[in-house]
BABA-265869 format. One record per residue: residue number from 1; x, y, z of N, C-alpha, C in turn; residue in one letter. Coordinates in pm, whole numbers. Example, Ala and Ser with C-alpha at 12.3 -4.5 7.8 and 13.67 -1.06 7.14 Angstrom:
BEGIN
<r><nr>1</nr><n_u>1319</n_u><n_v>-569</n_v><n_w>780</n_w><ca_u>1230</ca_u><ca_v>-450</ca_v><ca_w>780</ca_w><c_u>1320</c_u><c_v>-330</c_v><c_w>780</c_w><rest>A</rest></r>
<r><nr>2</nr><n_u>1285</n_u><n_v>-225</n_v><n_w>708</n_w><ca_u>1367</ca_u><ca_v>-106</ca_v><ca_w>714</ca_w><c_u>1290</c_u><c_v>3</c_v><c_w>787</c_w><rest>S</rest></r>
END
This chain:
BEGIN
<r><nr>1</nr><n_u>12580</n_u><n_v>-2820</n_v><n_w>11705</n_w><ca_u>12654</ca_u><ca_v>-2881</ca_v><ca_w>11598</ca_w><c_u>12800</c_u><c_v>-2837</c_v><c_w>11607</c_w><rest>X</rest></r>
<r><nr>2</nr><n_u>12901</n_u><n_v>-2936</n_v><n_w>11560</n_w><ca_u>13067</ca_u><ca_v>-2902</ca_v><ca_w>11608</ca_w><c_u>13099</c_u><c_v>-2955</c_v><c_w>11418</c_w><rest>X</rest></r>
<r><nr>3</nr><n_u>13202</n_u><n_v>-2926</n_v><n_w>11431</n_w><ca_u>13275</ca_u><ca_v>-2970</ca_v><ca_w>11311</ca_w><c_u>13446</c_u><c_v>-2995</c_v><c_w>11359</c_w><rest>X</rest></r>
<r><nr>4</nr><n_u>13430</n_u><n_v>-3094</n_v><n_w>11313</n_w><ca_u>13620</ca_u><ca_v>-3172</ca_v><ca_w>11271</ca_w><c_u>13629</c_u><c_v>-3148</c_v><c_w>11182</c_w><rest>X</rest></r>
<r><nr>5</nr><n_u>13775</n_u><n_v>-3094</n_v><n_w>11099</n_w><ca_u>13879</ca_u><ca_v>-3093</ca_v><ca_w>10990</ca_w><c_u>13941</c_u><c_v>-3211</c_v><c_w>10944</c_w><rest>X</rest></r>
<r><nr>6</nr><n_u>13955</n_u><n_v>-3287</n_v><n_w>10869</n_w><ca_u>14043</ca_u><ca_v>-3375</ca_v><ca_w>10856</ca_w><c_u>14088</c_u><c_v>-3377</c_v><c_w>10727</c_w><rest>X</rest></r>
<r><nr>7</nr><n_u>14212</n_u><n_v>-3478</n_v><n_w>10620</n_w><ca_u>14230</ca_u><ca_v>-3403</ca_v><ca_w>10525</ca_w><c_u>14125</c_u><c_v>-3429</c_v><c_w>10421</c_w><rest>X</rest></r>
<r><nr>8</nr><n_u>14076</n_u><n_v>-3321</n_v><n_w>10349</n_w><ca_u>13978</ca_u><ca_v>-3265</ca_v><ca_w>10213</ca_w><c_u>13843</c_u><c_v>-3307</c_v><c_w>10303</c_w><rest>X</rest></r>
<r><nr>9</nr><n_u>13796</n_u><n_v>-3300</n_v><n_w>10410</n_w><ca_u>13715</ca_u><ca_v>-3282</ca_v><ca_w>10439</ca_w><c_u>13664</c_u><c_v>-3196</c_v><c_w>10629</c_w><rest>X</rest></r>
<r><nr>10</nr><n_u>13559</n_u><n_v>-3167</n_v><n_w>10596</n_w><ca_u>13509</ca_u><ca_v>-3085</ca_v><ca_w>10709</ca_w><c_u>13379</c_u><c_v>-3192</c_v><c_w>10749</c_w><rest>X</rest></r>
<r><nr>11</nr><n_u>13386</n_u><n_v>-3270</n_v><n_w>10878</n_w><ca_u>13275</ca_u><ca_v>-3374</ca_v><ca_w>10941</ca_w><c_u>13252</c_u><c_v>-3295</c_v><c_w>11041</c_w><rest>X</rest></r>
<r><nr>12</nr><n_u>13093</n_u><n_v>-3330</n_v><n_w>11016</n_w><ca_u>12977</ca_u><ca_v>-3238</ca_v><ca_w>11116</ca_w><c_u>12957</c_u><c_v>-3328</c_v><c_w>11201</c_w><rest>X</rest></r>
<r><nr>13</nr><n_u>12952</n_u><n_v>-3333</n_v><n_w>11388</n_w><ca_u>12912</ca_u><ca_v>-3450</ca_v><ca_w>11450</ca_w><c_u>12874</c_u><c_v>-3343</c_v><c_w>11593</c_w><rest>X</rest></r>
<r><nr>14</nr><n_u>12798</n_u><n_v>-3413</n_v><n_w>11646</n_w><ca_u>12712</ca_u><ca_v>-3348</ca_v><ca_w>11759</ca_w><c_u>12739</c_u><c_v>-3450</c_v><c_w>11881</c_w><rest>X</rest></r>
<r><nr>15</nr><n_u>12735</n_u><n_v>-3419</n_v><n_w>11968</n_w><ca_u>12805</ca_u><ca_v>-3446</ca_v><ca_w>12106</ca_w><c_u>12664</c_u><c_v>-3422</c_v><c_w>12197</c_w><rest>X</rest></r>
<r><nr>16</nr><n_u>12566</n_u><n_v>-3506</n_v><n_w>12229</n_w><ca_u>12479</ca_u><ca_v>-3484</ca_v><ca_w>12337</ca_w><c_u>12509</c_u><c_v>-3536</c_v><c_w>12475</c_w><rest>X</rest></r>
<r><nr>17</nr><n_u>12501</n_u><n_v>-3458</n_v><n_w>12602</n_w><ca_u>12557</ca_u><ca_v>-3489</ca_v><ca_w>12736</ca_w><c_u>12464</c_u><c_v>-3418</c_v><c_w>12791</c_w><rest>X</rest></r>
<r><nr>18</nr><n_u>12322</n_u><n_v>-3532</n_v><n_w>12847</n_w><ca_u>12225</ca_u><ca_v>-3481</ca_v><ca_w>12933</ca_w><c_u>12219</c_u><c_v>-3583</c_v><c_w>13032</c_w><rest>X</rest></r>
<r><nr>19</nr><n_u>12353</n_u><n_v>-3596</n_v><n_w>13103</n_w><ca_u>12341</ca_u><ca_v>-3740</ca_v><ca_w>13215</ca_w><c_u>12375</c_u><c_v>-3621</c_v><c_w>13382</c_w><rest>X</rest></r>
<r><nr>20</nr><n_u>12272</n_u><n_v>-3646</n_v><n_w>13440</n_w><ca_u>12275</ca_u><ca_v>-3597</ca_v><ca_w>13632</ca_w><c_u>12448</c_u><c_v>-3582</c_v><c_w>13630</c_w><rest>X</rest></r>
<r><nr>21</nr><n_u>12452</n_u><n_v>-3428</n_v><n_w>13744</n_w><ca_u>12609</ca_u><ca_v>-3373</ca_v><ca_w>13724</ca_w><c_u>12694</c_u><c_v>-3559</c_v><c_w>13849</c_w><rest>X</rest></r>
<r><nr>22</nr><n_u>12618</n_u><n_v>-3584</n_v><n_w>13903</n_w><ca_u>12681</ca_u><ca_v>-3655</ca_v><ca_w>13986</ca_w><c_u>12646</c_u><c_v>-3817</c_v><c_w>13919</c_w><rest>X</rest></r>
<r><nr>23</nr><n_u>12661</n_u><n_v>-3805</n_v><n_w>13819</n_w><ca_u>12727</ca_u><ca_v>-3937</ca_v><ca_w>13714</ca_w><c_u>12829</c_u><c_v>-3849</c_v><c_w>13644</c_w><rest>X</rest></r>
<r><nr>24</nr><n_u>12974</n_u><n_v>-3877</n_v><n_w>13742</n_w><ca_u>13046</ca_u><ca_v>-3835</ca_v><ca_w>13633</ca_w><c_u>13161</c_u><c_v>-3921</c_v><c_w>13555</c_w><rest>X</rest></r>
<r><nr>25</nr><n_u>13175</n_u><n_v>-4040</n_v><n_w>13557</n_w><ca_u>13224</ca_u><ca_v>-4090</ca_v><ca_w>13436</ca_w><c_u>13152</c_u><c_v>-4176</c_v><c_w>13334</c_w><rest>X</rest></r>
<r><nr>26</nr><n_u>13038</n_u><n_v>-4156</n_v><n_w>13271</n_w><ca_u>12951</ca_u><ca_v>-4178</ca_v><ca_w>13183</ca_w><c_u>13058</c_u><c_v>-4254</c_v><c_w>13073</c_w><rest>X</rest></r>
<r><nr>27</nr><n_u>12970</n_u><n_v>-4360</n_v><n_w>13036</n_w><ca_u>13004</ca_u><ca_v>-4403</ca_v><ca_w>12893</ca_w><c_u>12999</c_u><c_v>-4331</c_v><c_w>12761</c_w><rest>X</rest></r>
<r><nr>28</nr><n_u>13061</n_u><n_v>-4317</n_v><n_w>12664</n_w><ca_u>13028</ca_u><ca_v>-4287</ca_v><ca_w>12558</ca_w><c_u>12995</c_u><c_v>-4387</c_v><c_w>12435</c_w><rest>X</rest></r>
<r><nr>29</nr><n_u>12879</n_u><n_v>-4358</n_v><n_w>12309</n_w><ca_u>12810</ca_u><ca_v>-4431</ca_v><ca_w>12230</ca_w><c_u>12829</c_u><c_v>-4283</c_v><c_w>12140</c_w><rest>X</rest></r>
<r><nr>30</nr><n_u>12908</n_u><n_v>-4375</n_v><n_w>12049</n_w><ca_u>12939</ca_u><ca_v>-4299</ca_v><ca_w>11933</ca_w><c_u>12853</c_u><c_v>-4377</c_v><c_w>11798</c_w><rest>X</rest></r>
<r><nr>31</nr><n_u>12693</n_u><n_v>-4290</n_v><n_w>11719</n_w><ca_u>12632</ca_u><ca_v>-4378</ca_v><ca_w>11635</ca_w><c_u>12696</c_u><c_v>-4348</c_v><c_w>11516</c_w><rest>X</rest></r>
<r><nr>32</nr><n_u>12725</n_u><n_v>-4414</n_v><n_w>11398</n_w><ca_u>12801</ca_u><ca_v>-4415</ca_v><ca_w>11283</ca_w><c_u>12652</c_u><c_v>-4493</c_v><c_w>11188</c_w><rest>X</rest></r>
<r><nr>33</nr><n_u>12629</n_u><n_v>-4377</n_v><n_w>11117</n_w><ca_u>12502</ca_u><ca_v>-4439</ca_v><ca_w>11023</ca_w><c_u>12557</c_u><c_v>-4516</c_v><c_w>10893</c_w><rest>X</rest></r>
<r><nr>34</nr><n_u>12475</n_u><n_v>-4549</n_v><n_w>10778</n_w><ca_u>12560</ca_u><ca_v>-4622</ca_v><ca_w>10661</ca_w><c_u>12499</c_u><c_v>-4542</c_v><c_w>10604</c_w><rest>X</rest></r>
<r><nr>35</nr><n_u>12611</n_u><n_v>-4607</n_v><n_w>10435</n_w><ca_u>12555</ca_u><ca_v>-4475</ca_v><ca_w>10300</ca_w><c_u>12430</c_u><c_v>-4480</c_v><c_w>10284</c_w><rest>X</rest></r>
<r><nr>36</nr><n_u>12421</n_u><n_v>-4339</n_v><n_w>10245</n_w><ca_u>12261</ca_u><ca_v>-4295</ca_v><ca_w>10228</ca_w><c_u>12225</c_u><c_v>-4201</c_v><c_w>10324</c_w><rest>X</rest></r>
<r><nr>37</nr><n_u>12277</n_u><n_v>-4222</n_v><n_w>10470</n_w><ca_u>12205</ca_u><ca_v>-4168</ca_v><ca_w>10558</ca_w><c_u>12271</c_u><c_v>-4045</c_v><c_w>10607</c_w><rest>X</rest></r>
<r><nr>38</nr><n_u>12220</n_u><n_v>-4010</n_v><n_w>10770</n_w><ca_u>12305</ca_u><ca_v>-3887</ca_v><ca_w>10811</ca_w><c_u>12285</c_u><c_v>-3941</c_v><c_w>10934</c_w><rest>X</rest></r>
<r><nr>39</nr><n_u>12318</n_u><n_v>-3836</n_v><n_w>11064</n_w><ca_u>12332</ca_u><ca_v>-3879</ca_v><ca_w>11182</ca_w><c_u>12181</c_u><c_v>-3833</c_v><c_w>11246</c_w><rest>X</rest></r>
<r><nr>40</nr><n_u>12120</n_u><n_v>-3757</n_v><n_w>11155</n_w><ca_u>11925</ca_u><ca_v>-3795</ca_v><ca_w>11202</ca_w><c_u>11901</c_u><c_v>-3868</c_v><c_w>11196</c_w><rest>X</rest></r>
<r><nr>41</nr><n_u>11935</n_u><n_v>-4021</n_v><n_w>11171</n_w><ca_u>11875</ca_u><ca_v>-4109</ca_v><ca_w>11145</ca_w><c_u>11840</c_u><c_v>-4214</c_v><c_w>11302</c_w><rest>X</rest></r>
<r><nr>42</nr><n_u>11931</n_u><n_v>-4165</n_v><n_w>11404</n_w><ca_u>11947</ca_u><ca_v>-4176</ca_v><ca_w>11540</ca_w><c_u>11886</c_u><c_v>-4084</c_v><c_w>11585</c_w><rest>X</rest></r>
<r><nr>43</nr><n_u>11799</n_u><n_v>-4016</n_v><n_w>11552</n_w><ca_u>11738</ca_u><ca_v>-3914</ca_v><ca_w>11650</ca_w><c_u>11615</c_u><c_v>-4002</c_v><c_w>11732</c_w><rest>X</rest></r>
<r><nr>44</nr><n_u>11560</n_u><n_v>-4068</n_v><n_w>11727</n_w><ca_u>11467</ca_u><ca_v>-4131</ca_v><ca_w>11776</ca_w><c_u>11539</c_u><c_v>-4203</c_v><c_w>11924</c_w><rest>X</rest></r>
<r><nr>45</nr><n_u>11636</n_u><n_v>-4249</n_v><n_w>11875</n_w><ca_u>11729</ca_u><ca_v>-4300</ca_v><ca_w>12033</ca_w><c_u>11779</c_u><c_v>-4241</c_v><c_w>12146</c_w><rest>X</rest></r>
<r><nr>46</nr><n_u>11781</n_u><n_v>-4112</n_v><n_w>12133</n_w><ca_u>11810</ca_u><ca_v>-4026</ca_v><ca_w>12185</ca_w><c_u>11736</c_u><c_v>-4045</c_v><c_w>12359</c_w><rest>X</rest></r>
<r><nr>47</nr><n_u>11662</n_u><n_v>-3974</n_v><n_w>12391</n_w><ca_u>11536</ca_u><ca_v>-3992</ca_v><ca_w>12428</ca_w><c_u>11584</c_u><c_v>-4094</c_v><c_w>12579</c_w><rest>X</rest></r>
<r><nr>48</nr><n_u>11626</n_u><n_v>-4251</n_v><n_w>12469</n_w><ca_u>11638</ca_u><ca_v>-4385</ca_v><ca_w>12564</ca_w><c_u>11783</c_u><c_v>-4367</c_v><c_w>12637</c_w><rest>X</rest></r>
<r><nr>49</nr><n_u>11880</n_u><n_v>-4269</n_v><n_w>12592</n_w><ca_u>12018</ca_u><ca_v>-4314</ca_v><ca_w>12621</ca_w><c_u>12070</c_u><c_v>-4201</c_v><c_w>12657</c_w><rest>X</rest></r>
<r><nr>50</nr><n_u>12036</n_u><n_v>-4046</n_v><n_w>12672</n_w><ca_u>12117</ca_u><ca_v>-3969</ca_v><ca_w>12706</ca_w><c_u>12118</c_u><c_v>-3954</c_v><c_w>12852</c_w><rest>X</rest></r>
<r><nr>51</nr><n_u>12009</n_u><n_v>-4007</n_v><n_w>12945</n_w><ca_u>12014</ca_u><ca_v>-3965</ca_v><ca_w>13076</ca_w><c_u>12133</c_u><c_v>-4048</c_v><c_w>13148</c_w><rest>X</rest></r>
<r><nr>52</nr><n_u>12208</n_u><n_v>-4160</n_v><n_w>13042</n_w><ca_u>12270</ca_u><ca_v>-4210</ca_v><ca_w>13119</ca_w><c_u>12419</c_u><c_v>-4235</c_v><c_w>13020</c_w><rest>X</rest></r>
<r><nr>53</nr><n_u>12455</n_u><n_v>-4185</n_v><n_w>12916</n_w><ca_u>12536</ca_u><ca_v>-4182</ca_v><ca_w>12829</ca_w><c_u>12578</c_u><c_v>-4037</c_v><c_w>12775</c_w><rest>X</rest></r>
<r><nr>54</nr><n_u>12663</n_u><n_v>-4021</n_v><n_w>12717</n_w><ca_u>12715</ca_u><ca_v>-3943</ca_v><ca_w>12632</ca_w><c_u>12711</c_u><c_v>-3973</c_v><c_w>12471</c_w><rest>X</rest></r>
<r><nr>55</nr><n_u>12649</n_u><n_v>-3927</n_v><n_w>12404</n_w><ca_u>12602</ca_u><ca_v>-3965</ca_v><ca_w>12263</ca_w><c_u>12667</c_u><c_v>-3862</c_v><c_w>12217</c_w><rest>X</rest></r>
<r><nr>56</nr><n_u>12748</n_u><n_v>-3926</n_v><n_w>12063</n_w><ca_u>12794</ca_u><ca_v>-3860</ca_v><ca_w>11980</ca_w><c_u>12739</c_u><c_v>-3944</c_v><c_w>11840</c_w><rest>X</rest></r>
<r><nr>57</nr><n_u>12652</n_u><n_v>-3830</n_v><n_w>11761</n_w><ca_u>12657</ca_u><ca_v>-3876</ca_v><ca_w>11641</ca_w><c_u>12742</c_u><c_v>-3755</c_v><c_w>11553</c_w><rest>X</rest></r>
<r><nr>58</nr><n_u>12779</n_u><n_v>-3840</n_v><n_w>11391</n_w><ca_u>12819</ca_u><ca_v>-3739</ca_v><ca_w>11338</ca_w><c_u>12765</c_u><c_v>-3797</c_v><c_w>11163</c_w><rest>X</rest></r>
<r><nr>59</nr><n_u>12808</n_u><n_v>-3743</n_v><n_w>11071</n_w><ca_u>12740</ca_u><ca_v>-3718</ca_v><ca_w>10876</ca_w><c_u>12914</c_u><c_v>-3771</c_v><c_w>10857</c_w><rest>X</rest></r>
<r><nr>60</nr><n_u>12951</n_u><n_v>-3892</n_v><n_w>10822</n_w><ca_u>13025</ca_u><ca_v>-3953</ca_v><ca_w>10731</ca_w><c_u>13060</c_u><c_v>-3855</c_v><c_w>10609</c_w><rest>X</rest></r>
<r><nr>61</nr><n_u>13188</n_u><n_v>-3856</n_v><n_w>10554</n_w><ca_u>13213</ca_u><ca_v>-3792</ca_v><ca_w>10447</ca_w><c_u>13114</c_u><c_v>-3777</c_v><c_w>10344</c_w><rest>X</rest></r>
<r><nr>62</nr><n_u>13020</n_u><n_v>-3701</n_v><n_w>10271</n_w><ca_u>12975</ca_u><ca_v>-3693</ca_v><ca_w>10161</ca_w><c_u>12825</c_u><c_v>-3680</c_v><c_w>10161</c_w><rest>X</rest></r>
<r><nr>63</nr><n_u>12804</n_u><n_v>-3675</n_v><n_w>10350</n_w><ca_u>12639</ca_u><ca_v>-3687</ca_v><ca_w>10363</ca_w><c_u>12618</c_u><c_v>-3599</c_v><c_w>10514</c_w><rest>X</rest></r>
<r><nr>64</nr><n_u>12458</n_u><n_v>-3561</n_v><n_w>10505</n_w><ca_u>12408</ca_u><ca_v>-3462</ca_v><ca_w>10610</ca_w><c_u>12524</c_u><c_v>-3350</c_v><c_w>10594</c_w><rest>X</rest></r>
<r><nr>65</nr><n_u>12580</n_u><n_v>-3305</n_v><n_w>10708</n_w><ca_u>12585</ca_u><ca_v>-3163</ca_v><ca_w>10676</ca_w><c_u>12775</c_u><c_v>-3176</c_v><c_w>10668</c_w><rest>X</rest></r>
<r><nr>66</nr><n_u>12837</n_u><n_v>-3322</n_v><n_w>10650</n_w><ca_u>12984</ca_u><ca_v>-3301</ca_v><ca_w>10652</ca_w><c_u>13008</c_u><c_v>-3275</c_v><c_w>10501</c_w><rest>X</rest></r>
<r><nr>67</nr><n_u>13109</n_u><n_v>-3239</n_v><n_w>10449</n_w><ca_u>13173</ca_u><ca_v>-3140</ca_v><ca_w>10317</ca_w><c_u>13074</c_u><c_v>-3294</c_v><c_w>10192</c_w><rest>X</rest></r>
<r><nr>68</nr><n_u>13119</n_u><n_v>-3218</n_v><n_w>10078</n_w><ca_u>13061</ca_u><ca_v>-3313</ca_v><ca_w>10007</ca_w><c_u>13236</c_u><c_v>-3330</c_v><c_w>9935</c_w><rest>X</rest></r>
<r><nr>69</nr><n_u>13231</n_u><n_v>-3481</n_v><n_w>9877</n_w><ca_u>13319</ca_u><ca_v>-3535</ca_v><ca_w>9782</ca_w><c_u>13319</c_u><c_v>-3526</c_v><c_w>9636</c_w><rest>X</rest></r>
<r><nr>70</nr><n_u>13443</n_u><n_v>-3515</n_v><n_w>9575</n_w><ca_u>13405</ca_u><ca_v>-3497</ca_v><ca_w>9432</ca_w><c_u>13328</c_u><c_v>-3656</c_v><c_w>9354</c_w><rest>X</rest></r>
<r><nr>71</nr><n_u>13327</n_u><n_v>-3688</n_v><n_w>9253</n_w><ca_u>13255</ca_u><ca_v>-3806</ca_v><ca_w>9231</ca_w><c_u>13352</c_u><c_v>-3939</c_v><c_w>9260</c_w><rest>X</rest></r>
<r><nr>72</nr><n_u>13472</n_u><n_v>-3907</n_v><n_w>9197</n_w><ca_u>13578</ca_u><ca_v>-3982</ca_v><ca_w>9183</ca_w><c_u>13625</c_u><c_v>-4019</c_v><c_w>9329</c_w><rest>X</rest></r>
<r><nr>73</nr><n_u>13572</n_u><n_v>-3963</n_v><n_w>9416</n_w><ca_u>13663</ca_u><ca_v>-4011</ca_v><ca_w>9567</ca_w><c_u>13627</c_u><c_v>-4141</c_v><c_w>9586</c_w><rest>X</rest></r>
<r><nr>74</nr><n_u>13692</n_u><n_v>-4185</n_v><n_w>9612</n_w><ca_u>13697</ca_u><ca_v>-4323</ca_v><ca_w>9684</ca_w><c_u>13665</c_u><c_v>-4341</c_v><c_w>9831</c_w><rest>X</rest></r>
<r><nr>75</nr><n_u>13570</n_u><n_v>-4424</n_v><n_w>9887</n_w><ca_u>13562</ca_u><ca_v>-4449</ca_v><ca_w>10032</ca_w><c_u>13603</c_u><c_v>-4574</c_v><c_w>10056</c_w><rest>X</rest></r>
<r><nr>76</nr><n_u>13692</n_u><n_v>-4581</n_v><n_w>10168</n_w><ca_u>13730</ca_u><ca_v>-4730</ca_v><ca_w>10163</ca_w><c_u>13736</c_u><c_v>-4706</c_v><c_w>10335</c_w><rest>X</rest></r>
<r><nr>77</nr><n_u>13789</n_u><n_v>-4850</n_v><n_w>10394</n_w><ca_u>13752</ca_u><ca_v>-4900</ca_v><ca_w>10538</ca_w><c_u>13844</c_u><c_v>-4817</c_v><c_w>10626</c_w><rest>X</rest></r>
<r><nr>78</nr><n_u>13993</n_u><n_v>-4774</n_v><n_w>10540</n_w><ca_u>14077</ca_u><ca_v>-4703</ca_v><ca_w>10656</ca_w><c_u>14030</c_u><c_v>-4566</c_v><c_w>10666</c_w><rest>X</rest></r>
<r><nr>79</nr><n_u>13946</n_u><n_v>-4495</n_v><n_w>10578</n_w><ca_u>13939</ca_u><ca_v>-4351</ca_v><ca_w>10547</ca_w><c_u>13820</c_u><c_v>-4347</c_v><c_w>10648</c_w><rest>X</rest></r>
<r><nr>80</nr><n_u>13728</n_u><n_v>-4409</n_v><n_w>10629</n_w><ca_u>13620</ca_u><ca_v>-4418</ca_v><ca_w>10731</ca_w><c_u>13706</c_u><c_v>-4448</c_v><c_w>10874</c_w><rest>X</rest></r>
<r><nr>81</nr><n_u>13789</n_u><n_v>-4523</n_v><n_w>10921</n_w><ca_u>13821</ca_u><ca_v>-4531</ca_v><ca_w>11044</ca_w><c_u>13904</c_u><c_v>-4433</c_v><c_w>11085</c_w><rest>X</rest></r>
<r><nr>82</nr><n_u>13934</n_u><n_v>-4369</n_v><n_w>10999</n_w><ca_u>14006</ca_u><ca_v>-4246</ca_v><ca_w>11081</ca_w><c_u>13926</c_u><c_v>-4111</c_v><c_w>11110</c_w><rest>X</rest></r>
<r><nr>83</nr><n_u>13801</n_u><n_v>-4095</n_v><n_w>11008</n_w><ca_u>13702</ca_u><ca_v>-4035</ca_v><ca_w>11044</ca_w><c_u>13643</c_u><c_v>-4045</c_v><c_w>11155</c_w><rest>X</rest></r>
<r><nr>84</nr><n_u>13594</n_u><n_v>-4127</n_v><n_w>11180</n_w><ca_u>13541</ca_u><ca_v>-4184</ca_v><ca_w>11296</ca_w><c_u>13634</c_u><c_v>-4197</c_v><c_w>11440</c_w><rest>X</rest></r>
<r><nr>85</nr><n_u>13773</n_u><n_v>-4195</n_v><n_w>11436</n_w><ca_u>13840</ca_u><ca_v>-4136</ca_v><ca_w>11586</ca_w><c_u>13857</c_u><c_v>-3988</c_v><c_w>11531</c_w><rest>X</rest></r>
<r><nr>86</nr><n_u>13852</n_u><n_v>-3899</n_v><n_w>11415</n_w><ca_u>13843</ca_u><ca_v>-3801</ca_v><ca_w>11413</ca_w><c_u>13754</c_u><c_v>-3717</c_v><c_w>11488</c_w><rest>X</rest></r>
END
């Protein structure tokens, strides 16, 4: 487990890289779950895609193990997209 900083929050996201040393420019598949969930919710895929990818999941502001929000925060489309190249 890794953690990013960004501002008023701390996002938890995990980085799996189980692809043969002689694949070395692998794709990356970054999974982004919806509200409610966390980035277990991709654990089942795992399995199909790491021997040949680089998988990054990570917990969206306010869920699984990234910081929690006060009630009043607002989530809107740019805050999530900067999370997400975060």
């Amino acid at each position: 487990m890794s953690s990013s900083t960004v501002p008023g929050c701390k996002l938890d996201y995990e980085v799996t890289v189980l692809t043969p040393p002689w694949l070395a420019d692998v794709e990356t598949i970054v999974f982004h779950h919806g509200l409610g969930a966390c980035q277990d919710i991709w654990m089942e895929w795992l399995p199909a895609l790491v021997d040949r990818y680089r998988v990054v999941r990570f917990d969206m502001r306010g869920h699984g193990r990234s910081s929690r929000q006060s009630p009043d925060f607002r989530l809107d489309m740019e805050r999530l997209t900067d999370d997400l190249f975060a």
